[in-house]
N, C-alpha and C positions, 0 to 999 in steps of 0.2 A: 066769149069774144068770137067774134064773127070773121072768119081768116080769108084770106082772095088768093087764089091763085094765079102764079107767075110761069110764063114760059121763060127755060133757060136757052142763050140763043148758043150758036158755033164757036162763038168768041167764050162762053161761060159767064154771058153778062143775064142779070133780071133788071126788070123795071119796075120800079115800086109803086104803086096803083095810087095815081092822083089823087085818089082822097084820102089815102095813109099820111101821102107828101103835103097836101094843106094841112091837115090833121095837126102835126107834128112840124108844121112849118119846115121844113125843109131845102135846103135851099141848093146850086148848084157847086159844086167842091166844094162840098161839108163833107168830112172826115166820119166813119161810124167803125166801131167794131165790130168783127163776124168773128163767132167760136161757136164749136160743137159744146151741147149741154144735151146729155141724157139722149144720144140721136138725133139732136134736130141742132139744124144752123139757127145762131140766136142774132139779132144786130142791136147792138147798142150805141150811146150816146159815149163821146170818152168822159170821162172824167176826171177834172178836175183835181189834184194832188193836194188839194186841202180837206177835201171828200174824202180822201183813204184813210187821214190820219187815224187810229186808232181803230182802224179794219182786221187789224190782227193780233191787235190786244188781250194778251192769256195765254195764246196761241202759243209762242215759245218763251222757255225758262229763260231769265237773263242770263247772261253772261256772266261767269263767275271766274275770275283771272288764276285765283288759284289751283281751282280744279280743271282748268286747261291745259292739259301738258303743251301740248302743240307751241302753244303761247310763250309756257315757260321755258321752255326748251331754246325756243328764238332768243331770247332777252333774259 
């Protein structure tokens, strides 16, 4: 993929190269995210909360009320 370089101006603003912004239809106060990944600033699209469902599926043990002291100790 073919990258284009952007100057950063006094303010800390870029401009995204007209043809990324057709590209990707773009439009003006559209919402993106920016995060650091592995060094480099990423920008994304947000997404949607029906998208995430099951993004971390495996990832943690459930919840087991018994062996929760914390829990049982409350109630």
């Amino acid at each position: 993929m073919m990258g284009h370089e952007v100057t950063i101006s006094p303010k800390f603003q870029i401009v995204i190269p007209k043809a990324l912004r057709e590209k990707l239809k773009l439009r003006p106060g559209q919402k993106l995210f920016i995060h650091l990944h592995d060094g480099s600033l990423r920008l994304e699209f947000p997404r949607r909360i029906a998208e995430l469902l099951g993004a971390a599926k495996g990832l943690v043990e459930p919840w087991d009320h018994e062996k929760d002291r914390a829990h049982s100790e409350r109630f």
